[in-house]
C-alpha positions as CSV (number, residue, x, y, z in Angstrom):
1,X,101.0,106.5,115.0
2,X,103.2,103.4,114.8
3,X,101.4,99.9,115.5
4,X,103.4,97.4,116.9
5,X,104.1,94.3,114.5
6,X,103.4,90.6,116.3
7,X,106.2,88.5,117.1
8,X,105.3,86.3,114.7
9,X,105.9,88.4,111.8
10,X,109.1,89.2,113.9
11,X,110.7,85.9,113.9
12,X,109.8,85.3,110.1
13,X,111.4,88.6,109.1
14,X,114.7,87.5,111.0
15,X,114.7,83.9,109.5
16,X,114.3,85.6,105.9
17,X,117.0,87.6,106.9
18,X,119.4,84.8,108.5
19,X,118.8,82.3,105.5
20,X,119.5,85.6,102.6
21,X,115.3,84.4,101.4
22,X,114.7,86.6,98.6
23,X,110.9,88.1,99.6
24,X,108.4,89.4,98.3
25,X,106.7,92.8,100.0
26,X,103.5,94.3,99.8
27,X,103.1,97.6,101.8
28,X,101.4,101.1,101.8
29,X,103.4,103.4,100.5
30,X,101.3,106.0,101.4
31,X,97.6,106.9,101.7
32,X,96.0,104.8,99.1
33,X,99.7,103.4,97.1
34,X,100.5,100.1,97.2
35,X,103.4,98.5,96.5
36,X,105.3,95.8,95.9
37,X,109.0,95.4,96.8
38,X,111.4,92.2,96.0
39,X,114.1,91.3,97.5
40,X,116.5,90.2,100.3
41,X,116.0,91.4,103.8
42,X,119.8,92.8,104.8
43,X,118.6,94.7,108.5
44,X,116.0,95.6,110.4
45,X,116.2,99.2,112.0
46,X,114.4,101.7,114.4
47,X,114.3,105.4,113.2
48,X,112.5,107.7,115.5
49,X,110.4,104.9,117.6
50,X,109.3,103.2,114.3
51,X,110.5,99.9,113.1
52,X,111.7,99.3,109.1
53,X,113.1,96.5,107.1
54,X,115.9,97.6,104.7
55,X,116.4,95.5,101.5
56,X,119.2,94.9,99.3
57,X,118.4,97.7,97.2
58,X,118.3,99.6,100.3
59,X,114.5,100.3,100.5
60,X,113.2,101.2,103.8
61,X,109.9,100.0,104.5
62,X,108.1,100.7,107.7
63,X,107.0,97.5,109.2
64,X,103.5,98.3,110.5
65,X,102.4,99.3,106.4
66,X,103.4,95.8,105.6
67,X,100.3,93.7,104.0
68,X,101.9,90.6,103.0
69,X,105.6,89.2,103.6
70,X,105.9,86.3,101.2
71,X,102.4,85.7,100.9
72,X,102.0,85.5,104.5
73,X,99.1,88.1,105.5
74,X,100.3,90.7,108.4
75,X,97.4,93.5,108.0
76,X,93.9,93.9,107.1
77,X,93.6,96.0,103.8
């Protein structure tokens, strides 16, 4: 089930895109995986009802696995 992200953590992911910001990710991969992706934020995208940021080196990552966006926390762990 997709979780809605806040608007907040909408409006920084569009300024880091706007301003070409290269960011830092932390997200679940899957189950227990974390990871950590760098980069620039090129687009945001809706597949199937669920929301993902695609980076420069075209890495999809679904929006509602994201723990931290440049240090900013966005979920609980």
């Amino acid at each position: 089930m997709y979780n809605p992200i806040s608007c907040e953590f909408f409006d920084q992911l569009n300024v880091a895109m706007q301003r070409k910001i290269p960011s830092t990710v932390v997200y679940l991969k899957d189950e227990d995986n974390k990871q950590t992706a760098k980069g620039i934020v090129k687009t945001m995208e809706v597949i199937d009802g669920i929301e993902y940021l695609i980076l420069d080196s075209k890495e999809k990552i679904r929006l509602d696995s994201v723990f931290t966006f440049n240090g900013k926390r966005h979920r609980e762990e």
